[in-house]
N, CA, C and O of each residue as an XYZ file, in Angstrom:
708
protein
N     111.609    108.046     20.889
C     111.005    109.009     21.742
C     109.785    108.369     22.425
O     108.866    107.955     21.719
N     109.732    108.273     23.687
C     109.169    108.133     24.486
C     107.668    109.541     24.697
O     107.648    110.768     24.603
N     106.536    108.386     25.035
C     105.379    109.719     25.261
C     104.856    109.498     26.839
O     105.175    108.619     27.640
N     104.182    110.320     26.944
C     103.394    109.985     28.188
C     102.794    108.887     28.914
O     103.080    108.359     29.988
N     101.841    108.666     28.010
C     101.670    107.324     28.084
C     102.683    105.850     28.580
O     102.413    105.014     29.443
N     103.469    105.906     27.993
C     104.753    104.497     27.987
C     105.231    104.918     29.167
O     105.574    103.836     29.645
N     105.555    105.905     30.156
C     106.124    106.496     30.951
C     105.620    105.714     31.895
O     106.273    104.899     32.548
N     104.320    105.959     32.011
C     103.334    105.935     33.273
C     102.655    104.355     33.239
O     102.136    103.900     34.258
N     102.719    103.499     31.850
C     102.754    102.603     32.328
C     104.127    101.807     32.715
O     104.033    100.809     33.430
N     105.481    102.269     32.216
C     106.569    101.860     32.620
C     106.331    101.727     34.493
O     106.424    100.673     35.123
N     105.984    103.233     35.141
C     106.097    103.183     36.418
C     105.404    102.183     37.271
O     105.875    101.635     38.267
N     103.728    101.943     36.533
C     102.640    101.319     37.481
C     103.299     99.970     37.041
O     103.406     99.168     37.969
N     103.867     99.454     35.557
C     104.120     98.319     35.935
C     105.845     97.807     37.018
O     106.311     96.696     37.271
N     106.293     99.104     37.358
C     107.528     99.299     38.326
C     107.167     98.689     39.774
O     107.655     97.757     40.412
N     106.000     99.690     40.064
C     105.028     99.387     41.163
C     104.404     97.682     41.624
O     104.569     97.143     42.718
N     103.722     97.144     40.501
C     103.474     96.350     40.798
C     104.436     94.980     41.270
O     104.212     94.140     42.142
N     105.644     95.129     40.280
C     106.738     94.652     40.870
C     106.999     94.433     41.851
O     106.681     93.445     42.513
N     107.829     95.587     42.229
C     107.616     96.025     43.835
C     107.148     95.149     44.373
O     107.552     94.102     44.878
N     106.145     95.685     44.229
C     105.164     94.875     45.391
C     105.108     93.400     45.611
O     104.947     92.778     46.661
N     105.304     92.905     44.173
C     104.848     91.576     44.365
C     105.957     90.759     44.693
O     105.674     89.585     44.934
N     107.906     91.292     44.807
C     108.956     90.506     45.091
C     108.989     91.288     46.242
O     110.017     91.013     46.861
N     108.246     92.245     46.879
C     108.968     93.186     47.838
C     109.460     92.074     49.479
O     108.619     91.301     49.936
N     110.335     92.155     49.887
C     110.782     91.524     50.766
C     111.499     90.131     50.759
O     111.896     89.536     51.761
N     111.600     89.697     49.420
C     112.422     89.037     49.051
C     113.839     89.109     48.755
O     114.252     90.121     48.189
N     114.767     88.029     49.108
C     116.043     88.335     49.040
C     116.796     87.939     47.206
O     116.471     86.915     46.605
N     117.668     88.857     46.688
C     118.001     88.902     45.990
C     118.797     87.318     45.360
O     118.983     87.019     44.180
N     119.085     86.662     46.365
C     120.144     85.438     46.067
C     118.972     83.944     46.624
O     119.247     82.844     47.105
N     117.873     84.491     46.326
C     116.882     83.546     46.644
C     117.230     82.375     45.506
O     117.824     82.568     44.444
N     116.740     81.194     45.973
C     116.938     79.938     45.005
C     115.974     79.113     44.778
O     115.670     78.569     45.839
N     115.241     78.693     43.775
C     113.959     78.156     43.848
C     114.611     76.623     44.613
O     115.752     76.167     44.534
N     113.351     76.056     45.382
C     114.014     74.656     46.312
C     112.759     74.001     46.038
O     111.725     74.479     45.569
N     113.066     72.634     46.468
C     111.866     71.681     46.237
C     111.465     71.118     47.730
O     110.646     70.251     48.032
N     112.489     72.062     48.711
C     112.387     70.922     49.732
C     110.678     71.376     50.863
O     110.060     72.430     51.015
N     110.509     70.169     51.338
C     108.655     70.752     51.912
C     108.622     71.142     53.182
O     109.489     70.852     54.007
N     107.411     71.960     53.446
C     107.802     72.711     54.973
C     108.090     71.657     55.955
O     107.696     70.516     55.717
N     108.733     71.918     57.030
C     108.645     71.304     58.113
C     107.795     70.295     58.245
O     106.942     70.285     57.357
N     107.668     68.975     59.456
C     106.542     68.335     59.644
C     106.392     69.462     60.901
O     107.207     70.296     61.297
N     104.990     69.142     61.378
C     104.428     69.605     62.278
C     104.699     68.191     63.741
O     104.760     66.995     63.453
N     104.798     68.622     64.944
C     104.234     67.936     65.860
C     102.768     67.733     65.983
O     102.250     68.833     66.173
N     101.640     66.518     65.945
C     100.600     66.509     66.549
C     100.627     66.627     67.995
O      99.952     67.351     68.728
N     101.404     65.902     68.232
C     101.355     65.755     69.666
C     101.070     67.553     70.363
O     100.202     68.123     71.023
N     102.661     67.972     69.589
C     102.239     69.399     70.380
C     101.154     69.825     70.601
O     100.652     70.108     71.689
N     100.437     69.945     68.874
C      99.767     70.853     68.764
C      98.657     70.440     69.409
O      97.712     71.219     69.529
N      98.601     69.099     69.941
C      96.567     68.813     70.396
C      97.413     69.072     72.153
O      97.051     68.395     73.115
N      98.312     69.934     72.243
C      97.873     70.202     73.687
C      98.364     72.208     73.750
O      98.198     72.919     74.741
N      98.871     72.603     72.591
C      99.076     73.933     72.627
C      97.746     74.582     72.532
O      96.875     74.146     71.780
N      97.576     75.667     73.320
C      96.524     76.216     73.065
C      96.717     77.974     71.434
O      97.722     78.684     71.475
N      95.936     78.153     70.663
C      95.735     78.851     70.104
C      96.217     79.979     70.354
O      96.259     80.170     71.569
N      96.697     81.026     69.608
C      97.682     82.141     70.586
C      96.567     83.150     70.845
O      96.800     84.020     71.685
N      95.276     83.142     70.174
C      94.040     83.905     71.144
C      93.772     83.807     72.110
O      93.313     84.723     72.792
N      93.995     82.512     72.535
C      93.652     81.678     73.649
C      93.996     82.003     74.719
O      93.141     82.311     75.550
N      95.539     82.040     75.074
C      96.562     81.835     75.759
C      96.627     82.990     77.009
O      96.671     84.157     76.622
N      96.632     82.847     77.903
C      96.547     83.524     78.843
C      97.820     84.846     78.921
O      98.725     84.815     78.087
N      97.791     85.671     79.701
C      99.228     87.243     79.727
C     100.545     86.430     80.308
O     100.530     85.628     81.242
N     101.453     86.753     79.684
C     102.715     86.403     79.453
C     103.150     86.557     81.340
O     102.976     87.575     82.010
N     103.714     85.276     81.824
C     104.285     85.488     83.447
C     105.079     86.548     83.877
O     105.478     87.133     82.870
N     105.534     87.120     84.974
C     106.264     87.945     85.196
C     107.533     87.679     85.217
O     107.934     87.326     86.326
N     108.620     87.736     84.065
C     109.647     86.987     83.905
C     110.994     88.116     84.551
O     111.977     87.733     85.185
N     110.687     89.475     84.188
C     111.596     90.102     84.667
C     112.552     90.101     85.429
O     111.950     89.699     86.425
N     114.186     90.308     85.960
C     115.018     90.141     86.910
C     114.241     90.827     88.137
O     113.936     90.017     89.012
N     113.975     91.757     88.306
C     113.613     92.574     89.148
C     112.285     91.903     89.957
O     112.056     92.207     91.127
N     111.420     90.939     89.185
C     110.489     90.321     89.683
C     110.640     88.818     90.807
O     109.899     88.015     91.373
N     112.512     89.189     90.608
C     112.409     87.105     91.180
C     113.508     87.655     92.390
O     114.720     87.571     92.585
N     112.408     88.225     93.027
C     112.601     88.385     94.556
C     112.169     87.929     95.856
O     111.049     88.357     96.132
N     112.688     87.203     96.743
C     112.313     86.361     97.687
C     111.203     87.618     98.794
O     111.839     88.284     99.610
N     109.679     87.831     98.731
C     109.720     89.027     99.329
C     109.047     88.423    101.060
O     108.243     87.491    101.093
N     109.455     89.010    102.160
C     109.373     88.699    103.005
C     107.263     88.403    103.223
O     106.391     88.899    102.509
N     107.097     87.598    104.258
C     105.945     87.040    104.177
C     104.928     87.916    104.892
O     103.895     88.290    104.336
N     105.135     88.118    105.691
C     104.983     88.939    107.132
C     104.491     90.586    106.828
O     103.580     91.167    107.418
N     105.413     91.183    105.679
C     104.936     92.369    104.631
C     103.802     91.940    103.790
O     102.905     92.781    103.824
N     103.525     90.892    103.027
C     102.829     91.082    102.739
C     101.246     90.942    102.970
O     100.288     91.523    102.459
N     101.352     89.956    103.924
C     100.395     89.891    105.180
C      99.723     91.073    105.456
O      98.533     91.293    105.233
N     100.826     92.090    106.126
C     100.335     93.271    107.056
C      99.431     93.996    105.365
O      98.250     94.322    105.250
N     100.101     94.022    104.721
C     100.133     94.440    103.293
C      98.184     94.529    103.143
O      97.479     95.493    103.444
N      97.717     93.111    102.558
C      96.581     93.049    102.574
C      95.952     93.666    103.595
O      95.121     94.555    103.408
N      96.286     93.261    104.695
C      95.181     93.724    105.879
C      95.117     95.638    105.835
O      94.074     96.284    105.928
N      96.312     96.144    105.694
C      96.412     97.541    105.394
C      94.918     98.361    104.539
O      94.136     99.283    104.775
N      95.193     97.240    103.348
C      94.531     97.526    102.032
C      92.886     97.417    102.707
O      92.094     98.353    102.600
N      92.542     96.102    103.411
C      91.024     95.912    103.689
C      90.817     97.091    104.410
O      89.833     97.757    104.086
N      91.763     97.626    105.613
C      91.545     99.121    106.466
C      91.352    100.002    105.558
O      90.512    100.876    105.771
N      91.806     99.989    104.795
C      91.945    101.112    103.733
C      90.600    101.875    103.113
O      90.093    102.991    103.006
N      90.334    100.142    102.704
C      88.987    100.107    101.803
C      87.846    100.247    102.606
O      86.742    100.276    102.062
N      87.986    100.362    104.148
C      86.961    100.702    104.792
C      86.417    101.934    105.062
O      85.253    102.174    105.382
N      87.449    102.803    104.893
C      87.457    104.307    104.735
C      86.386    105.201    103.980
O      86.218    104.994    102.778
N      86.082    105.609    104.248
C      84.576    106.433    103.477
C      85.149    107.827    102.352
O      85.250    109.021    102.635
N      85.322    107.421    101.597
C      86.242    108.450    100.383
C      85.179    110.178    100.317
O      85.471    111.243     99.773
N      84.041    109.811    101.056
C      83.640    111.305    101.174
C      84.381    112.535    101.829
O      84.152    113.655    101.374
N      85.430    112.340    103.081
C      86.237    112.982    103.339
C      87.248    112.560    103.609
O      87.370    111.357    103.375
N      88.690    113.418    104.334
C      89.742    112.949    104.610
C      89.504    112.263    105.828
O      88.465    112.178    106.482
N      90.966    111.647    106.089
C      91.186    110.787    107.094
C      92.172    110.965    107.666
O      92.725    111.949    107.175
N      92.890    110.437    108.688
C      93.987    110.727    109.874
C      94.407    109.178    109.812
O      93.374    108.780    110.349
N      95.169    107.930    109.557
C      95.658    106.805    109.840
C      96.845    106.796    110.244
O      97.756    107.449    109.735
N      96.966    105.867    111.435
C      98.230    105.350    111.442
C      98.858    103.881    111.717
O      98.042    103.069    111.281
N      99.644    103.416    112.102
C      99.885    101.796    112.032
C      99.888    101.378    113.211
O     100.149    100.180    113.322
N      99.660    102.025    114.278
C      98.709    101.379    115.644
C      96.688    101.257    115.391
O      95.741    100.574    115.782
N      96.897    102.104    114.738
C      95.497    102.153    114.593
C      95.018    100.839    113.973
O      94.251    100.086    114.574
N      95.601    100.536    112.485
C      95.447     99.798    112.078
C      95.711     98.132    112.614
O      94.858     97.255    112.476
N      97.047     97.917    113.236
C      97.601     96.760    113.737
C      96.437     96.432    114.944
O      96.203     95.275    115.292
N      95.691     97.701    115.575
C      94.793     97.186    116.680
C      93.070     96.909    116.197
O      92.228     96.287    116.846
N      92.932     97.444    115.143
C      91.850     97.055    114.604
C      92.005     95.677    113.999
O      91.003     94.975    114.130
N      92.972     95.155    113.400
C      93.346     94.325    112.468
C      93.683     93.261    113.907
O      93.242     92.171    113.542
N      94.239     93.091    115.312
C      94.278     92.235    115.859
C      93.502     91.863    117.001
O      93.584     90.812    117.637
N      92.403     93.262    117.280
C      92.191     93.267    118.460
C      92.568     93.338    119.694
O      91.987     93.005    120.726
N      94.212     94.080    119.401
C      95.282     93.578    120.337
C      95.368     95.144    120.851
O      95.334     95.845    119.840
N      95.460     95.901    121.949
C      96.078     97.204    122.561
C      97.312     97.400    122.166
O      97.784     96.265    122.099
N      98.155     98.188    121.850
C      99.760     98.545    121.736
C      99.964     98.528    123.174
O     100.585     97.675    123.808
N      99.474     99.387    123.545
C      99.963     99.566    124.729
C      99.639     98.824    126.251
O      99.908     99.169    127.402
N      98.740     97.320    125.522
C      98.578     96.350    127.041
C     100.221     95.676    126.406
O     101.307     95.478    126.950
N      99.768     95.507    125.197
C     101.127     94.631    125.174
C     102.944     95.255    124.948
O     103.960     94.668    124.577
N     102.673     96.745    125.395
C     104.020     96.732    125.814
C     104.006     97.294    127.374
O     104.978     98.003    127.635
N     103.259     97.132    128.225
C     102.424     96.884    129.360
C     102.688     95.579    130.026
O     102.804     95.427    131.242
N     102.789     94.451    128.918
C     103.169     93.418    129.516
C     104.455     92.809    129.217
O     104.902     91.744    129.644
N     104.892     93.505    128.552
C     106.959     93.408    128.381
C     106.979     92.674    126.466
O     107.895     92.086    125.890
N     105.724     93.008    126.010
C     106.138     92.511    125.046
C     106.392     93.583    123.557
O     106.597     94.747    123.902
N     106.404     93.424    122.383
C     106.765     94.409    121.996
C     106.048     94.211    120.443
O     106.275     93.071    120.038
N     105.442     94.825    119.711
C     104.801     95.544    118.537
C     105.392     96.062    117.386
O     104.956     95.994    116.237
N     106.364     96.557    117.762
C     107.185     97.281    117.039
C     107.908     96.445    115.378
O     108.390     97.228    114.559
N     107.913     95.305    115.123
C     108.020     94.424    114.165
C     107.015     94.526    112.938
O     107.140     94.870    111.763
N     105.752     93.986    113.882
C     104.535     94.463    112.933
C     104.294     95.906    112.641
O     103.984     96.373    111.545
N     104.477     96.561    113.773
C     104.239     98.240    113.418
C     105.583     99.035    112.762
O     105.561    100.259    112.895
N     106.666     98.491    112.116
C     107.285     98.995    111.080
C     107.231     98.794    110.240
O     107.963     99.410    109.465
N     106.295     97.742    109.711
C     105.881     96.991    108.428
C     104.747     98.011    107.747
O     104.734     98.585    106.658
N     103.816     97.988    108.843
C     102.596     98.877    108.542
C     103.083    100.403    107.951
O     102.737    101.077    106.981
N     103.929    100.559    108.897
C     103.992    102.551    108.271
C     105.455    102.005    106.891
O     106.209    102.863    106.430
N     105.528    100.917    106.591
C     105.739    100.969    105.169
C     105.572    100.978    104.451
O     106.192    101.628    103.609
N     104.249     99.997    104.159
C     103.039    100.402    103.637
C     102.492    101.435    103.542
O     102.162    101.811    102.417
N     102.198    102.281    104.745
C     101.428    103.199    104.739
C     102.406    104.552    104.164
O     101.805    105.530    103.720
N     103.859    104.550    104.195
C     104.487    105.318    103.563
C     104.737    105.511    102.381
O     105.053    106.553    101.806
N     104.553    104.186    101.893
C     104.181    103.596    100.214
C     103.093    104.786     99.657
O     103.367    105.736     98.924
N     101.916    104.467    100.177
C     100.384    105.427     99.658
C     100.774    106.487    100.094
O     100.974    107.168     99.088
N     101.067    107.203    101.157
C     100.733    108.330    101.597
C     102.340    109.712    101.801
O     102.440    110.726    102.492
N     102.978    109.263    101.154
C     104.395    109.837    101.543
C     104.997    110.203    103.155
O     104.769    109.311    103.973
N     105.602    111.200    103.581
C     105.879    111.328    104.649
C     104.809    111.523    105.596
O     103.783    112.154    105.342
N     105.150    110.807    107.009
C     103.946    110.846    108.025
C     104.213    112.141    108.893
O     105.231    112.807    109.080
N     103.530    112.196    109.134
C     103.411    114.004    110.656
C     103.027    113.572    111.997
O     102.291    112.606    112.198
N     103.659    114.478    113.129
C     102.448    114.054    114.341
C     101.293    115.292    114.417
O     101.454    116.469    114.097
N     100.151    114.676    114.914
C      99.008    115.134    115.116
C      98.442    114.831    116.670
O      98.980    114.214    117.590
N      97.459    115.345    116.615
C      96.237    114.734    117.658
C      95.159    114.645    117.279
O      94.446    115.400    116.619
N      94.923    113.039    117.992
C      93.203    112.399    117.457
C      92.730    112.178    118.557
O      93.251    111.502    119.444
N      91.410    112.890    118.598
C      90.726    112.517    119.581
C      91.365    113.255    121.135
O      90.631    113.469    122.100
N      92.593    113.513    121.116
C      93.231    114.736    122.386
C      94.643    113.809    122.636
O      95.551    114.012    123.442
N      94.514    112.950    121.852
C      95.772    111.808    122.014
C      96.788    111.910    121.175
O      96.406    111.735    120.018
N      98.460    112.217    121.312
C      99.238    112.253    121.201
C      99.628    111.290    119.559
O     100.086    110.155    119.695
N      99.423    111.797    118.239
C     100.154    110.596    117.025
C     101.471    110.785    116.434
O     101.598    111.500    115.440
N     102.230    110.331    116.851
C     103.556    110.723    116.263
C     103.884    110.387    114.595
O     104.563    111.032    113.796
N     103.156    109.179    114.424
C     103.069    108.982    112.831
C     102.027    108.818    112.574
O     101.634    107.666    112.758
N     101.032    109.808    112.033
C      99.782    110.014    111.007
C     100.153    110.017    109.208
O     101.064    110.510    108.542
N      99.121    109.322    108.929
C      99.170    109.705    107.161
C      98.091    110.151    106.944
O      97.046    109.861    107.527
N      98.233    110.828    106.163
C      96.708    111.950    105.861
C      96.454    111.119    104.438
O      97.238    110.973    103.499
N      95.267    110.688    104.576
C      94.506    110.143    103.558
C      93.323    111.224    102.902
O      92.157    111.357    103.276
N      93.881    111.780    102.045
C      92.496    112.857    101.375
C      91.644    112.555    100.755
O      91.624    111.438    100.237
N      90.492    113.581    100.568
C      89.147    112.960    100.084
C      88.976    112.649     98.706
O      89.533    113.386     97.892
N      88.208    111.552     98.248
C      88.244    110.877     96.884
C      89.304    109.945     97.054
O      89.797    109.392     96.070
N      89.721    109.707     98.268
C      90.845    108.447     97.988
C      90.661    106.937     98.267
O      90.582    106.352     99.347
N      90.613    106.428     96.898
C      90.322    104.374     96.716
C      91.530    103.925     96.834
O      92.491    104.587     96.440
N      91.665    102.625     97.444
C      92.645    101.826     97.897
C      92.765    101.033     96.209
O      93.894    100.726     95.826
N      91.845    100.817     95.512
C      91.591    100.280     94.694
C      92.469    100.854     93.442
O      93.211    100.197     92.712
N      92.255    101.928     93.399
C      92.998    102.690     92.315
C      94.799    102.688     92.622
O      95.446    103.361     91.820
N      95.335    102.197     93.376
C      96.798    102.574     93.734
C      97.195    100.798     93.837
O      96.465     99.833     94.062
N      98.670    100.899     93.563
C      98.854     99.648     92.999
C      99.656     99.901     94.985
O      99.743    100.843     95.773
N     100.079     98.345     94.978
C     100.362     97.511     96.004
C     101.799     98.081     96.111
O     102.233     98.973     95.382
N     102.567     97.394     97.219
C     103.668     97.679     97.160
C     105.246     96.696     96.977
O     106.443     96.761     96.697
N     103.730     95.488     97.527
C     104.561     93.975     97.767
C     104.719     93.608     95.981
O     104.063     94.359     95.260
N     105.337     92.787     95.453
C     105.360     92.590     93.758
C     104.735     91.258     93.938
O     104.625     90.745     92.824
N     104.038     90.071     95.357
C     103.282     89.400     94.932
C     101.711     89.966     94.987
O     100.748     89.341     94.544
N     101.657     91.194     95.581
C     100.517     91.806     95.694
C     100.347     92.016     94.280
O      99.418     91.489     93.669
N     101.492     93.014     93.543
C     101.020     93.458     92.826
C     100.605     92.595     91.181
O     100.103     93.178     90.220
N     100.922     91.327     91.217
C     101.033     90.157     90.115
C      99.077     90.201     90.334
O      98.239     90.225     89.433
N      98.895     90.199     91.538
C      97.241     89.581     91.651
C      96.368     91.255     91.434
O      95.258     91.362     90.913
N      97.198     92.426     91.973
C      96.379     93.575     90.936
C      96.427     93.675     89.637
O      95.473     94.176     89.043
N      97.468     93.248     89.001
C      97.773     93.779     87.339
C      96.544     92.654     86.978
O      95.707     93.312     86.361
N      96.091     91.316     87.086
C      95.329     90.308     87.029
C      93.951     90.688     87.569
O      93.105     89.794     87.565
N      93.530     92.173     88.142
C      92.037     92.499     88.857
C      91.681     91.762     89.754
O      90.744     92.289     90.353
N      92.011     90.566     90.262
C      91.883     89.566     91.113
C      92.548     89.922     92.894
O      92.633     89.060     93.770
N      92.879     91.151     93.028
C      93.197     91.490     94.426
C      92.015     91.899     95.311
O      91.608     92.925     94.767
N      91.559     91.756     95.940
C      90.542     92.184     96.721
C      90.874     92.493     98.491
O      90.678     91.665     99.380
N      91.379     93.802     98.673
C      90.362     94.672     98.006
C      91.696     95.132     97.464
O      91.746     96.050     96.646
């Protein structure tokens, strides 16, 4: 007959067991053989895994040839953006921007047989990116067929990019703006 006592140390010494083979395999075999050698070589040029900088963007979805020209307009979008005074809303659109950004008229240069329209479908892709569907309005008494309404409290900073080499240099804080 068993008492209380014998019980309870039967269990704690159950426990300690446990614990001390826990994760070991049953058909284990004692061996003599010694760990691995190490590479020096490697190791005096691996860096420490504290060390080591965020893992590359390896994903399928990331190894995309993305056109150059987008992401160009891309940045320059973003600097317009960031020029914006977040105390109230705003009215933008991608003439506005393409003529601030070149100094160029839309309308000398399709005035002179040439045409805009390349760069200015890039822009309201971007700009359709941030702002969802565009509206027409009037600014200033002038005719906008594509406006994006930018509302108040709105940072260029806080919204990720649209290009995926843009966005490698936001996830990194290193995009400016």
């Amino acid at each position: 007959m068993t008492t209380e006592m014998d019980t309870d140390d039967l269990s704690e010494l159950g426990s300690v067991l446990d614990f001390k083979f826990k994760g070991q395999s049953e058909t284990r075999v004692p061996s003599s053989a010694h760990a691995p050698r190490t590479s020096a070589r490697v190791d005096s040029v691996v860096l420490p895994d504290s060390q080591r900088a965020r893992m590359p963007l390896t994903k399928d979805k990331y190894l995309v040839k993305e056109n150059p020209d987008l992401v160009a307009w891309e940045r320059e979008v973003r600097k317009f953006l960031r020029e914006l005074s977040p105390q109230h809303g705003h009215r933008v659109s991608a003439v506005m921007i393409f003529e601030w950004a070149t100094g160029q008229n839309v309308a000398e240069i399709v005035k002179n047989g040439g045409s805009a329209n390349a760069h200015l479908m890039k822009i309201n892709k971007i700009l359709r990116h941030h702002f969802g569907k565009p509206y027409m309005t009037y600014i200033c008494g002038r005719k906008v067929p594509n406006a994006y309404k930018v509302p108040p409290g709105w940072y260029i900073r806080r919204h990720r990019p649209l290009t995926l080499t843009l966005w490698a240099e936001y996830q990194a804080k290193t995009l400016y703006p």
